[in-house]
DRENDO-1510 file (C-alpha; in Angstrom, 1 decimal, always signed):
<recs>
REC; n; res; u; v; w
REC; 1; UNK; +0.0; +0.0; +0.0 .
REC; 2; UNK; +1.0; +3.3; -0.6 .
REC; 3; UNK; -0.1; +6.8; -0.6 .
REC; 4; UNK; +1.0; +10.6; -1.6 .
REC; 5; UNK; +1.4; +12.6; +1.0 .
REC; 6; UNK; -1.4; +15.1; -0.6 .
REC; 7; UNK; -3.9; +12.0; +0.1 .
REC; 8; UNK; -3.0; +11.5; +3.5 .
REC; 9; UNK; -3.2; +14.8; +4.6 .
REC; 10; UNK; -6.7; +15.2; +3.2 .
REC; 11; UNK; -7.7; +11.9; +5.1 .
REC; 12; UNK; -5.9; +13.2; +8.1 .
REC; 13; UNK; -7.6; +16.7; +8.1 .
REC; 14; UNK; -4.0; +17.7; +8.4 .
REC; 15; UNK; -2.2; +21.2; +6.9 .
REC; 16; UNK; +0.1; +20.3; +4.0 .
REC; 17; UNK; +3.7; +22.2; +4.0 .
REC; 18; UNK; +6.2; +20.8; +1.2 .
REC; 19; UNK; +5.3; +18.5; -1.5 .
REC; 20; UNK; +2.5; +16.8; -1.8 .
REC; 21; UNK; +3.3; +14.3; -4.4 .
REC; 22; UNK; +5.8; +12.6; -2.0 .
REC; 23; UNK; +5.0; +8.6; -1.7 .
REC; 24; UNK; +4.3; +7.6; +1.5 .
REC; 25; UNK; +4.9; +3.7; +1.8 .
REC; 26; UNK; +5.1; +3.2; +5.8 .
REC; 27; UNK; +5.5; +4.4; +9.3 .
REC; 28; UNK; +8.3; +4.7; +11.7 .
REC; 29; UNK; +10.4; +6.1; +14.3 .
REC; 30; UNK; +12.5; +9.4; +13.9 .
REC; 31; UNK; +15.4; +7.6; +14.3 .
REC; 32; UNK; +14.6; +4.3; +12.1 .
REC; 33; UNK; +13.1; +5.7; +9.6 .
REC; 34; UNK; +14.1; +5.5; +5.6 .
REC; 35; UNK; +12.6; +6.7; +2.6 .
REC; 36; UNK; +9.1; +6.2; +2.0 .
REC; 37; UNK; +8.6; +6.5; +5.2 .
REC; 38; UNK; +7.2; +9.4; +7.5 .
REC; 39; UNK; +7.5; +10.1; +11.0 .
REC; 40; UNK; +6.4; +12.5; +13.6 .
REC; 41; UNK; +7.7; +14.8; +16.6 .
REC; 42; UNK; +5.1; +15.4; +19.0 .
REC; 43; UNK; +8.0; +16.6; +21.5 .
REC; 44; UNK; +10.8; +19.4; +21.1 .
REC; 45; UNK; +12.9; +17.5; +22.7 .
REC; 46; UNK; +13.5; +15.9; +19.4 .
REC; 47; UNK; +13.4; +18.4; +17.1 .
REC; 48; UNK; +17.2; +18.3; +16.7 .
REC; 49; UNK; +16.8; +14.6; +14.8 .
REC; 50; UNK; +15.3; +16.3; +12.4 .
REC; 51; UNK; +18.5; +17.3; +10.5 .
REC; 52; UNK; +19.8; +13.4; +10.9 .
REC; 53; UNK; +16.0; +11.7; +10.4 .
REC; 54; UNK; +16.1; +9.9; +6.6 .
REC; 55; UNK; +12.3; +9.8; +6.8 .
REC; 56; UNK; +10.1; +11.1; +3.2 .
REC; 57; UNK; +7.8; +13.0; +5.8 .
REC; 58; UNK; +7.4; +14.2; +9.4 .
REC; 59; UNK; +4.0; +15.1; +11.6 .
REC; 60; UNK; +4.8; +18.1; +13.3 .
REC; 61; UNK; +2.9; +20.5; +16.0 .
REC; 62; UNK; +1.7; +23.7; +14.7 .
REC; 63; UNK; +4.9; +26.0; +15.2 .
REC; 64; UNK; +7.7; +23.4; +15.0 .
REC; 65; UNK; +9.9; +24.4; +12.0 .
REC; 66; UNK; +10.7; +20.7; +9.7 .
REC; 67; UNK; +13.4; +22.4; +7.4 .
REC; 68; UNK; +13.3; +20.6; +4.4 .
REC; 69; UNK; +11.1; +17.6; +5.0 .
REC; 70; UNK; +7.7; +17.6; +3.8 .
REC; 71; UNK; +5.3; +18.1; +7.1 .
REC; 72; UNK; +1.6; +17.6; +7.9 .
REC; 73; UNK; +0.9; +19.9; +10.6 .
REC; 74; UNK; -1.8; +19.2; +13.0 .
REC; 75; UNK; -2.8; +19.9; +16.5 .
REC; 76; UNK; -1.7; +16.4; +18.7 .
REC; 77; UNK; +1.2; +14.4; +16.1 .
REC; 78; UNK; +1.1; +11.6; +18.4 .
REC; 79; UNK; -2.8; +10.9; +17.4 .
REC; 80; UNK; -2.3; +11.3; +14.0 .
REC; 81; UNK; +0.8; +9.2; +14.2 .
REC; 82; UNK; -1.4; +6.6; +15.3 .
REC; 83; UNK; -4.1; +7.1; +12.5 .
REC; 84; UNK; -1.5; +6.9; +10.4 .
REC; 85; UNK; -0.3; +3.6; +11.6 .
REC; 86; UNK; -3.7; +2.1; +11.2 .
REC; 87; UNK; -4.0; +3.5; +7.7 .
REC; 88; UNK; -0.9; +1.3; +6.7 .
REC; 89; UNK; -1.8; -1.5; +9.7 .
REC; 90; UNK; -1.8; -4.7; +8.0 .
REC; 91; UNK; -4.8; -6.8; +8.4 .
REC; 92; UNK; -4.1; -9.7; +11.2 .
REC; 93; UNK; -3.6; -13.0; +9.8 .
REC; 94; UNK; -6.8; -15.3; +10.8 .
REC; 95; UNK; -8.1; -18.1; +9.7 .
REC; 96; UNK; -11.2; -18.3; +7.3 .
REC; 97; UNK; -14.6; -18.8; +8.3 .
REC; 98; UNK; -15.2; -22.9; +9.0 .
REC; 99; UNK; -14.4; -25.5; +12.1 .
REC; 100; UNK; -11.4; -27.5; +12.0 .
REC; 101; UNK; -11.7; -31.3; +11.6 .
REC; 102; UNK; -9.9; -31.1; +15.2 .
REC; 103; UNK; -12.0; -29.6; +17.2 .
REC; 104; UNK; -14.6; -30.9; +19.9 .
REC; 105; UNK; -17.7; -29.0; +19.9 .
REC; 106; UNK; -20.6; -29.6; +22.5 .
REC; 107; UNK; -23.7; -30.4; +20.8 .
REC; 108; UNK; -25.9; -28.4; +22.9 .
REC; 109; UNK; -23.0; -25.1; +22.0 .
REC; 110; UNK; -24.3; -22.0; +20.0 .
REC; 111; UNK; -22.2; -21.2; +17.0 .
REC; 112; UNK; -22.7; -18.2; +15.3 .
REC; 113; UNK; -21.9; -17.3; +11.3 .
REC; 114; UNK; -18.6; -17.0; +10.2 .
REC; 115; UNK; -16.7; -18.0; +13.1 .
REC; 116; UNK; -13.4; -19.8; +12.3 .
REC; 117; UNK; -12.7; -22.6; +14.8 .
REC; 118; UNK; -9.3; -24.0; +14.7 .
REC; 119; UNK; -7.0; -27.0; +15.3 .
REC; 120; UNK; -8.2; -28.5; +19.2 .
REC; 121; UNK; -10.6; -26.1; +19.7 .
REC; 122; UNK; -12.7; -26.9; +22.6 .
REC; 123; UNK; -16.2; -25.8; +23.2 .
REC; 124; UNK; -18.2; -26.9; +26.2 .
REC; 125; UNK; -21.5; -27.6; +26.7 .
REC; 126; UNK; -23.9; -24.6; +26.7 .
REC; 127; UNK; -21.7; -22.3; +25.3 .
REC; 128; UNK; -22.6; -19.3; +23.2 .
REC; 129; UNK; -20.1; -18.1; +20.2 .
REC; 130; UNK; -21.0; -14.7; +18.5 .
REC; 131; UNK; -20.9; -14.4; +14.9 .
REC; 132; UNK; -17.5; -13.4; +13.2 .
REC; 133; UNK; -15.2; -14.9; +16.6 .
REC; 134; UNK; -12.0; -16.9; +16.0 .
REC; 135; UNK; -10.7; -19.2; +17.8 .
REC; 136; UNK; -7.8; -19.9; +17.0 .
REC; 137; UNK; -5.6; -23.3; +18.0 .
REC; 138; UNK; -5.9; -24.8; +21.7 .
REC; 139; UNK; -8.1; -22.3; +22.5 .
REC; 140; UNK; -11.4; -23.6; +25.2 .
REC; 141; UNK; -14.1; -22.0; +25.8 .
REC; 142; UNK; -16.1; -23.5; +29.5 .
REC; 143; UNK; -19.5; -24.6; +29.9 .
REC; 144; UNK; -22.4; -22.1; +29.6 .
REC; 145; UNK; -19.8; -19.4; +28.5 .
REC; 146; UNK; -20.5; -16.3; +26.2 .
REC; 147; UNK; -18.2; -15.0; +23.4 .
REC; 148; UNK; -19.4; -11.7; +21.9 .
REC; 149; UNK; -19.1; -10.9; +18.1 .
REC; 150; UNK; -15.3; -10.3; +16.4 .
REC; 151; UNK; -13.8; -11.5; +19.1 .
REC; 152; UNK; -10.2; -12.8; +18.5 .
REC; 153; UNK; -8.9; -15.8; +20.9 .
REC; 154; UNK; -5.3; -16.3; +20.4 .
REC; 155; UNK; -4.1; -19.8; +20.8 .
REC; 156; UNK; -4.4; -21.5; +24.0 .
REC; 157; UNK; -6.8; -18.8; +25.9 .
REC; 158; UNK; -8.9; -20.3; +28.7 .
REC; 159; UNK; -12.2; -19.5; +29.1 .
REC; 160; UNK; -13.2; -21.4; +32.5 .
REC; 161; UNK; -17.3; -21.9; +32.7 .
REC; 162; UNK; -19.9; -18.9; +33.5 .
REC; 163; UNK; -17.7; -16.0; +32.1 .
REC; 164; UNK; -19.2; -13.7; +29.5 .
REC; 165; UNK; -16.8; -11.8; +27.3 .
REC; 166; UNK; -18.0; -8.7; +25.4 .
REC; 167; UNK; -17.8; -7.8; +21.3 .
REC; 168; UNK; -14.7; -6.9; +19.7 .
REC; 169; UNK; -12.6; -8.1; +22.4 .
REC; 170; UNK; -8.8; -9.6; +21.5 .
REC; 171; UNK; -7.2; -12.0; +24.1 .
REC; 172; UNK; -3.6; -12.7; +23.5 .
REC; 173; UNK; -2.4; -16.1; +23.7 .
REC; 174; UNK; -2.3; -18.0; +27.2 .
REC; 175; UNK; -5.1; -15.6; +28.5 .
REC; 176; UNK; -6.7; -17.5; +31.1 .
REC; 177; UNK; -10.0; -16.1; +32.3 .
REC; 178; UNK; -12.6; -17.4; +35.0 .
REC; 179; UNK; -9.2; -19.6; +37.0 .
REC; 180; UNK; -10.3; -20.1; +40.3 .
REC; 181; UNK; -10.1; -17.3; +43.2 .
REC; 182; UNK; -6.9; -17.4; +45.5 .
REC; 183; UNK; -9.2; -18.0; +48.5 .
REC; 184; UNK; -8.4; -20.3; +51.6 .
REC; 185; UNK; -9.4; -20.6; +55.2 .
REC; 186; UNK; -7.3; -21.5; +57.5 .
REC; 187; UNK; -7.9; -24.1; +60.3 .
REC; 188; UNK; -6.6; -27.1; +62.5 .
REC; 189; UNK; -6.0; -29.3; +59.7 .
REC; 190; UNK; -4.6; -26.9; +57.0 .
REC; 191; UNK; -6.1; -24.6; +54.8 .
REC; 192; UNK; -9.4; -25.1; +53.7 .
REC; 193; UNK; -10.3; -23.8; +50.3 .
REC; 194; UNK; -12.9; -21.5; +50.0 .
REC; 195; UNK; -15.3; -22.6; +46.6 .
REC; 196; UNK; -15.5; -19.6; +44.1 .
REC; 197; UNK; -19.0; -19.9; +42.4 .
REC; 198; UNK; -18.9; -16.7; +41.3 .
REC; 199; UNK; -18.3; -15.4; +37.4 .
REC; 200; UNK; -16.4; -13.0; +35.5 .
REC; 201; UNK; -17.8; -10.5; +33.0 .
REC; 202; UNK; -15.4; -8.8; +30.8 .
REC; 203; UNK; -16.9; -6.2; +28.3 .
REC; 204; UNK; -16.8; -4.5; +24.6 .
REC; 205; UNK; -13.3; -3.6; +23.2 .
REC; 206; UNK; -11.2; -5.2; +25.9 .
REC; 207; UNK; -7.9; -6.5; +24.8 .
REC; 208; UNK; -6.2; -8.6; +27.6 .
REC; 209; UNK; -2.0; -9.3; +26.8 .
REC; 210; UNK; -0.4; -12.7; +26.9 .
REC; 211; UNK; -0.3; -15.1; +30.4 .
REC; 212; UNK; -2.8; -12.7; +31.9 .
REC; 213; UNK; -5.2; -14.1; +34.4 .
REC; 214; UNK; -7.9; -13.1; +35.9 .
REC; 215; UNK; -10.0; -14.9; +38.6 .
REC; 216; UNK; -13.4; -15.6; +39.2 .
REC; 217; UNK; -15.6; -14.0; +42.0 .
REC; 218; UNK; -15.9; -15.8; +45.1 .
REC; 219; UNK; -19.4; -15.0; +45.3 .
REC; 220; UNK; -20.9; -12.0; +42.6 .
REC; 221; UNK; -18.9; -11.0; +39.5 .
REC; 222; UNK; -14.9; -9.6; +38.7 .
REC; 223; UNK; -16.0; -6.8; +36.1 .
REC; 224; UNK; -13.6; -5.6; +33.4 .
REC; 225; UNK; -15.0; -2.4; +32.1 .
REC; 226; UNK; -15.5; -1.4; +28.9 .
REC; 227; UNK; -12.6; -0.5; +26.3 .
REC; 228; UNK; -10.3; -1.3; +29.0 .
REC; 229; UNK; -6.8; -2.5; +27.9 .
REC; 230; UNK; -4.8; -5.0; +30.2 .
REC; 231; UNK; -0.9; -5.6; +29.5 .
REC; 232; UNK; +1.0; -8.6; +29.6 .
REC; 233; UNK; +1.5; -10.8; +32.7 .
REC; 234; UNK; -1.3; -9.0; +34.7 .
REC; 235; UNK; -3.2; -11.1; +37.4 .
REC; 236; UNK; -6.6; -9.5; +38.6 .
REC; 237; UNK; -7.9; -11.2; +41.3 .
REC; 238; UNK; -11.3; -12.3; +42.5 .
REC; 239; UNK; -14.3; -9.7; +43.0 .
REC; 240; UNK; -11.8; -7.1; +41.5 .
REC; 241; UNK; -14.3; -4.2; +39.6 .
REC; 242; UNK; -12.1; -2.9; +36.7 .
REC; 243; UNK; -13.9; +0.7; +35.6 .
REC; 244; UNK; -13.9; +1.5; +31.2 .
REC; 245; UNK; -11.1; +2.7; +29.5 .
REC; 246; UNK; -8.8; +1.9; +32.2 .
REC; 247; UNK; -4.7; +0.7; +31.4 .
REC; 248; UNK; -2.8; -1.9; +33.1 .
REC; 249; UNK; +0.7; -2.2; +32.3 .
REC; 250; UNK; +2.8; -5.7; +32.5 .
REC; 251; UNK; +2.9; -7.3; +35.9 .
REC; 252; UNK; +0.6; -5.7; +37.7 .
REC; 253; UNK; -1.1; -7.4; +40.1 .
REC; 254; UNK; -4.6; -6.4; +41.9 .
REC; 255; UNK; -6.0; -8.0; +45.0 .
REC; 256; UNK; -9.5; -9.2; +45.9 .
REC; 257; UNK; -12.0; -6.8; +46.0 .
REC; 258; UNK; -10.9; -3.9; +45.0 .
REC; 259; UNK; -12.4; -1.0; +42.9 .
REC; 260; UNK; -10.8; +0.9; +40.1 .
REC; 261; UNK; -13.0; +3.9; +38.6 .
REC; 262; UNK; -12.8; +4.8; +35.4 .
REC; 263; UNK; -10.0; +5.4; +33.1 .
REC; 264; UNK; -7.0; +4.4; +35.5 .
REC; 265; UNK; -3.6; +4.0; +34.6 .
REC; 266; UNK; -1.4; +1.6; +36.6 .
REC; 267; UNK; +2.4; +1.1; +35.7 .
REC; 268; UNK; +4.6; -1.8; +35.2 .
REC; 269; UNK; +4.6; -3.9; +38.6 .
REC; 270; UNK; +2.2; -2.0; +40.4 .
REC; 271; UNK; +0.5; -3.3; +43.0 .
REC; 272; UNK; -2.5; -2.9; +45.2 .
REC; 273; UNK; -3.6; -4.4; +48.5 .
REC; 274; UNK; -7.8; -6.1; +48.2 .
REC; 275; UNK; -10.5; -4.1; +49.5 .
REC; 276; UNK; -9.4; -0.2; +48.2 .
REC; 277; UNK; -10.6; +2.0; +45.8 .
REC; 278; UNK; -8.7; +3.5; +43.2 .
REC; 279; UNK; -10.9; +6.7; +41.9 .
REC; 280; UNK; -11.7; +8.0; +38.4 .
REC; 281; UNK; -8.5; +8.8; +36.5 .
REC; 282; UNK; -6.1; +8.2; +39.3 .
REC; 283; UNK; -2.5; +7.4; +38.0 .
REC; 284; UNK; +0.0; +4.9; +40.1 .
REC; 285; UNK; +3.6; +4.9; +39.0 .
REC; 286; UNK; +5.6; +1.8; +38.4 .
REC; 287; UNK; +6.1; -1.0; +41.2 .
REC; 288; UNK; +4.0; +1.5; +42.9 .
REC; 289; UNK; +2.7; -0.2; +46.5 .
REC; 290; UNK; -0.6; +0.7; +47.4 .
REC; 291; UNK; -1.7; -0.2; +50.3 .
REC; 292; UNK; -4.8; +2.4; +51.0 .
REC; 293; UNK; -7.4; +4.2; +48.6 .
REC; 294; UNK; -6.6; +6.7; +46.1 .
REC; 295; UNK; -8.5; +10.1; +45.3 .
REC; 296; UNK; -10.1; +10.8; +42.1 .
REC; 297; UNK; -7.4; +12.0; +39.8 .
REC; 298; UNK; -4.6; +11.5; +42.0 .
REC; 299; UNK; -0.8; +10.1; +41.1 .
REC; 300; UNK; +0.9; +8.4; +43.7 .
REC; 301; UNK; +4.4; +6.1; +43.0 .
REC; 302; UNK; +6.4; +4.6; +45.7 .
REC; 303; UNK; +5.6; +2.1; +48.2 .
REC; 304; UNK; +3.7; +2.7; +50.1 .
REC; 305; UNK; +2.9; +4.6; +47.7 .
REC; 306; UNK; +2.1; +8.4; +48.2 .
REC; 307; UNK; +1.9; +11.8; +46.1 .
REC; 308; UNK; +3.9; +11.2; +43.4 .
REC; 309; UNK; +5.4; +14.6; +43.9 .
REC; 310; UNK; +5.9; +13.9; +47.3 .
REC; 311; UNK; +7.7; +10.2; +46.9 .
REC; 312; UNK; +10.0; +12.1; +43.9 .
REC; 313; UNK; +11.1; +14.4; +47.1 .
REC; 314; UNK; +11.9; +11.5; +49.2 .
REC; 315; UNK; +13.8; +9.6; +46.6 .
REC; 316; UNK; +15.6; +12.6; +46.0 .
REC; 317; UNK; +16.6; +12.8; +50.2 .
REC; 318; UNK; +17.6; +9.2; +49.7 .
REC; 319; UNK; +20.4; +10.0; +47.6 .
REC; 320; UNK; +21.9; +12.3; +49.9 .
REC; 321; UNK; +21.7; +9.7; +53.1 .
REC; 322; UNK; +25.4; +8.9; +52.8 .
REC; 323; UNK; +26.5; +12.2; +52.8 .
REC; 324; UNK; +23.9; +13.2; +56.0 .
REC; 325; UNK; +25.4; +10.0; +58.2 .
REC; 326; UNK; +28.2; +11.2; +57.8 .
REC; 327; UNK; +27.2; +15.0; +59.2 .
REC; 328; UNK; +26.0; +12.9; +62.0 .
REC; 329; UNK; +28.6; +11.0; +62.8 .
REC; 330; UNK; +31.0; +14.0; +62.8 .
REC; 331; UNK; +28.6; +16.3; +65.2 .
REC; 332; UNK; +28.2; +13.0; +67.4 .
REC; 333; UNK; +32.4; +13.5; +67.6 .
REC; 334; UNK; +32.1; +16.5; +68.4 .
REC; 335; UNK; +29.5; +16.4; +71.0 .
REC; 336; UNK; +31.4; +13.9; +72.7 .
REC; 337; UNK; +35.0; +16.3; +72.7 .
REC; 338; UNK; +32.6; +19.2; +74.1 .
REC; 339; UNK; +31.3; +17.0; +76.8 .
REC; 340; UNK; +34.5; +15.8; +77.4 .
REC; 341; UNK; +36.1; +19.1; +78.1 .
REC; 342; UNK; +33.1; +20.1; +80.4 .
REC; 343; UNK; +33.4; +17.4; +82.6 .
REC; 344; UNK; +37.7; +18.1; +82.4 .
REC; 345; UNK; +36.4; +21.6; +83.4 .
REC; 346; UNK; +33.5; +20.2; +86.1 .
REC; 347; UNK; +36.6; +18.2; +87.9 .
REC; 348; UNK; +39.4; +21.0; +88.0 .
REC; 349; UNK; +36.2; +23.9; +89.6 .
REC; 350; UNK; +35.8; +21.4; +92.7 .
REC; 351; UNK; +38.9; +22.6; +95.0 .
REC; 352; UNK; +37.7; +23.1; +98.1 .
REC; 353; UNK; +39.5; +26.4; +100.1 .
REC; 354; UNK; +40.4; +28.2; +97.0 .
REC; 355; UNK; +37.2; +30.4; +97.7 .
REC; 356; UNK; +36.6; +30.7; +93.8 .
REC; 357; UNK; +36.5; +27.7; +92.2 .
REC; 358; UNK; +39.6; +27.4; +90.5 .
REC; 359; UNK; +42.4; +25.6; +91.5 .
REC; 360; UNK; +45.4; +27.9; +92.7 .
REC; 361; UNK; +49.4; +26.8; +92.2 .
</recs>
């Protein structure tokens, strides 16, 4: 695929400076890329690759000179970078429509049209699959559970039984969703495991990254909101209420019962205590430690975590601790050589018959 640079900046409702006829073949970084491709500073910062970049065409902010590269100007480069990159996105490759000899299929399982089932498929009994959904290799879907339409299953995603995923949703391979709740009583005879009967309901436009899990509810639902998007290596545990448009970087990991609002951003290897609330928009920084609930719009970092402005202050004392023990150290010395000269000075003033207190030769 390609496209002039004229064409893309009509499609882009972007302002054309330079020529327009320039061919436009792909998209990538300032630094990577080569002709035929374009590019796009959203930051000043680096404006000086610019000179070096071999790119056909940069995306610039209104304002930001590009010299002699042909530039679309518009108001946030880093969203039309990304329209861009699904202009020249590729389609995904997945099977066609039809079941594979392979597969086990419950009779008593819905099937919608055009669904592509592939190699080992499992579907369990009572199971509903929306039109247009693959599923591709190793991929089972649990009794009485409900795929929504275009959904994409990876190969070997779990669905566990009574969990209800939402339209458009893309699960990345090893996904396992509905796994039992980490719960366990504890008594005389060892720990007695606590049944989870409870179901998970993820909805539309979710995307969930590889060897993510998350749990069932003990009792009640785990709720992934809408248009939510979930990292690699993320574990949500049970009960855990997940508000829309929410991000959750690789490794995090959430404890039972707690609430996140809507659109909440936690970092790589956050992680959050059960039974908190996290409020609309709130922000936690990476391997961020919460351990209590967080305000709307609030960014914390740090464990436990705290302001985020704040814990950047602390880290900051931290790297002068050295340098302050030492300071103490030194006035502890010298504490101890005053007090040692008062007491030499105590000793000498206790002459008795000298009438004044100091000691006469």
């Amino acid at each position: 695929m390609h496209l002039t640079l004229g064409e893309l900046a009509e499609r882009l409702d972007a302002e054309l400076h330079g020529n327009a006829d320039v061919v436009i073949r792909s998209v990538a970084g300032i630094r990577e890329a080569r002709e035929g491709d374009i590019t796009f500073v959203a930051n000043r910062k680096y404006e000086a690759y610019l000179s070096d970049t071999q790119a056909s065409a940069v995306i610039v902010p209104p304002g930001l000179p590009s010299g002699s590269i042909p530039a679309l100007e518009t108001k946030d480069p880093m969203r039309t970078y990304l329209e861009v990159l699904q202009i020249f996105e590729d389609e995904p490759d997945r099977p066609e429509a039809g079941i594979d000899a392979t597969a086990v299929i419950a009779e008593s399982a819905q099937i919608g049209e055009n669904v592509a089932i592939g190699a080992h498929v499992v579907v369990e009994a009572g199971a509903r699959i929306g039109n247009g959904v693959t599923l591709m290799a190793g991929a089972y879907v649990g009794h009485r559970t409900i795929v929504g339409v275009d959904c994409l299953l990876y190969p070997h995603v779990v669905l566990r039984e009574d969990v209800e995923i939402g339209n458009r949703c893309i699960l990345h391979p090893g996904v396992v969703i509905g796994s039992d709740g980490f719960g366990f009583a504890p008594g005389p005879d060892g720990h007695m495991k606590i049944p989870q009967i409870g179901k998970v309901i993820v909805g539309d436009d979710v995307e969930i990254g590889a060897n993510s899990a998350i749990d069932r509810a003990t009792t009640g639902v785990t709720r992934i909101g809408r248009g939510t998007k979930i990292d690699n290596l993320v574990h949500v545990a049970h009960n855990v209420e997940i508000g829309s448009d929410s991000i959750l970087c690789a490794q995090v990991g959430i404890s039972g019962s707690t609430r996140l609002g809507r659109q909440v951003t936690l970092a790589g290897q956050a992680g959050l205590i059960g039974h908190i609330e996290v409020g609309d928009r709130a922000r936690v920084g990476a391997q961020g430690g919460v351990t209590k609930s967080i305000p709307p719009e609030e960014s914390v970092s740090g464990y436990p975590a705290m302001n985020h402005s704040r814990a950047q202050r602390v880290y900051a004392s931290m790297r002068h601790l050295p340098d302050l023990l030492r300071t103490v150290r030194d006035l502890e010395r010298r504490i101890a050589e005053l007090e040692g000269d008062a007491s030499i000075g105590a000793t000498e003033g206790t002459d008795e018959g000298t009438g004044n207190g100091r000691v006469r030769t």
